[in-house]
KOLMAR-60989 format. One record per residue (C-alpha): z, y, x. Coordinates in pm, 1 decimal, always signed. Layout:
<recs>
REC        Z        Y        X
REC        Z        Y        X
...
</recs>
This chain:
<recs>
REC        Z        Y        X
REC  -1613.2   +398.2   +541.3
REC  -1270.4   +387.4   +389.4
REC  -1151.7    +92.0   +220.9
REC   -845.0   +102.7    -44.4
REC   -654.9   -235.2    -54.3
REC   -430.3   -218.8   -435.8
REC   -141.6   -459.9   -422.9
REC    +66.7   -509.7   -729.9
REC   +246.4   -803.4   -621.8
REC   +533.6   -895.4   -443.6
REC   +417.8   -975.7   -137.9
REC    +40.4  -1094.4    -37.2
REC     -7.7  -1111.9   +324.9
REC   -294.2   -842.7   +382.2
REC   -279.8   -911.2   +802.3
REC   -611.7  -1082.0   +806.7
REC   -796.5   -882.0   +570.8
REC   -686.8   -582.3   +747.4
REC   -770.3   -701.0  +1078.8
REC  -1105.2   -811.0   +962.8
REC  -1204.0   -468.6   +834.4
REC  -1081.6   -302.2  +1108.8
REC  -1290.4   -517.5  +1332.2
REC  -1620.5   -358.1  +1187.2
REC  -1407.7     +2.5  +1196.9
REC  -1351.5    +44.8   +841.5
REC  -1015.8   +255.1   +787.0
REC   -780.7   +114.9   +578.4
REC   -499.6   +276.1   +357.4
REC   -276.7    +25.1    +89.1
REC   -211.0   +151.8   -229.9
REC   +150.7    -16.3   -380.0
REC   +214.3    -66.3   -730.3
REC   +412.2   -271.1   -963.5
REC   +553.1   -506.9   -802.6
REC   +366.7   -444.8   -497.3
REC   +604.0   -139.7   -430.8
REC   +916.5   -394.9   -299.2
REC   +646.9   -444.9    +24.7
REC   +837.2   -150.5   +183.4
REC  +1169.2   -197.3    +45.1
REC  +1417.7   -227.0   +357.0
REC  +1547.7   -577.5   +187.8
REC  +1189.8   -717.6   +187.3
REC  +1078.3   -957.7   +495.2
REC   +769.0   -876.4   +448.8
REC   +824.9   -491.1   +509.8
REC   +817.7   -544.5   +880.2
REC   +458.7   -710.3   +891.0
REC   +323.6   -403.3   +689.2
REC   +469.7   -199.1   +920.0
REC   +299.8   -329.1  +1199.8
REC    -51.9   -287.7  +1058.2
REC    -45.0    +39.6  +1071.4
REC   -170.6   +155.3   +783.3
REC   -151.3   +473.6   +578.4
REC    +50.0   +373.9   +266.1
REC    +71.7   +475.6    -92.0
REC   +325.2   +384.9   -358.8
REC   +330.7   +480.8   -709.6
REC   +641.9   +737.3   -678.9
REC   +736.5   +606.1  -1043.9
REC   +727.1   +241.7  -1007.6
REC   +917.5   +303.0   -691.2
REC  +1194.7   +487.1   -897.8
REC  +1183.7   +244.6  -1212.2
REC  +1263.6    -31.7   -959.5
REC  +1572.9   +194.4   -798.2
REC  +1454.6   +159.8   -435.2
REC  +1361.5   +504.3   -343.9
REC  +1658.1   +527.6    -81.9
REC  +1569.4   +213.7    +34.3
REC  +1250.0   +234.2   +226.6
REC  +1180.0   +106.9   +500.5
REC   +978.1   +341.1   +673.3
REC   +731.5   +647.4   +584.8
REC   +545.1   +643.6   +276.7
REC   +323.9   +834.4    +45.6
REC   +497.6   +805.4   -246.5
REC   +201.3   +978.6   -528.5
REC   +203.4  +1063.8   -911.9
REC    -43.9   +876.5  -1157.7
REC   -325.4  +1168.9  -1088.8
REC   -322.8  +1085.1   -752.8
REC   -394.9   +729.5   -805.0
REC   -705.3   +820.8  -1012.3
REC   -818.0  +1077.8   -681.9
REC   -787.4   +803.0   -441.8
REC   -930.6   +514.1   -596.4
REC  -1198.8   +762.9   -736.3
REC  -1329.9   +986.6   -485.2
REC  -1130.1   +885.4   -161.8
REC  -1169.6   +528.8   -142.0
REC  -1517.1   +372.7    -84.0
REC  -1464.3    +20.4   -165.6
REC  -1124.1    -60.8   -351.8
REC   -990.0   -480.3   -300.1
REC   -765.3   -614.8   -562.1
REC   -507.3   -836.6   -474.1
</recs>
């Protein structure tokens, strides 16, 4: 089971949510938009506690751009076109959370 967590704001803290699922071994991949995006922005404190979950990452490649922090990541991630947005939450994802 694969669960898709979509964050669109600045900065939610997803540790316990992500360490719950995994405790029942779901796999867990975060999906970045908006706002959400500055979560792996090298300026961001938050950027180091997503980094330590672990998790595969996705962020919108043009909300990334529109906020001009595509040189400024802080590590490795899947930066994806609207289309494959629609794939992931669609067929890839079982259960999508909203935060």
């Amino acid at each position: 089971m694969k669960y898709l967590i979509w964050l669109s704001n600045n900065y939610i803290s997803v540790r316990e949510i992500v360490s719950s699922l995994r405790s029942i071994d779901v796999e867990v991949e975060l999906l970045l938009i908006q706002d959400g995006v500055y979560l792996v922005d090298k300026g961001c404190s938050a950027s180091n506690e997503i980094k330590e979950l672990k998790l595969k990452i996705h962020a919108l490649k043009h909300h990334v751009e529109e906020r001009g922090i595509t040189e400024r990541l802080a590590f490795d991630v899947n930066l994806i076109d609207y289309p494959e947005v629609i794939n992931i939450l669609m067929e890839k994802a079982d259960k999508v959370i909203s935060l």
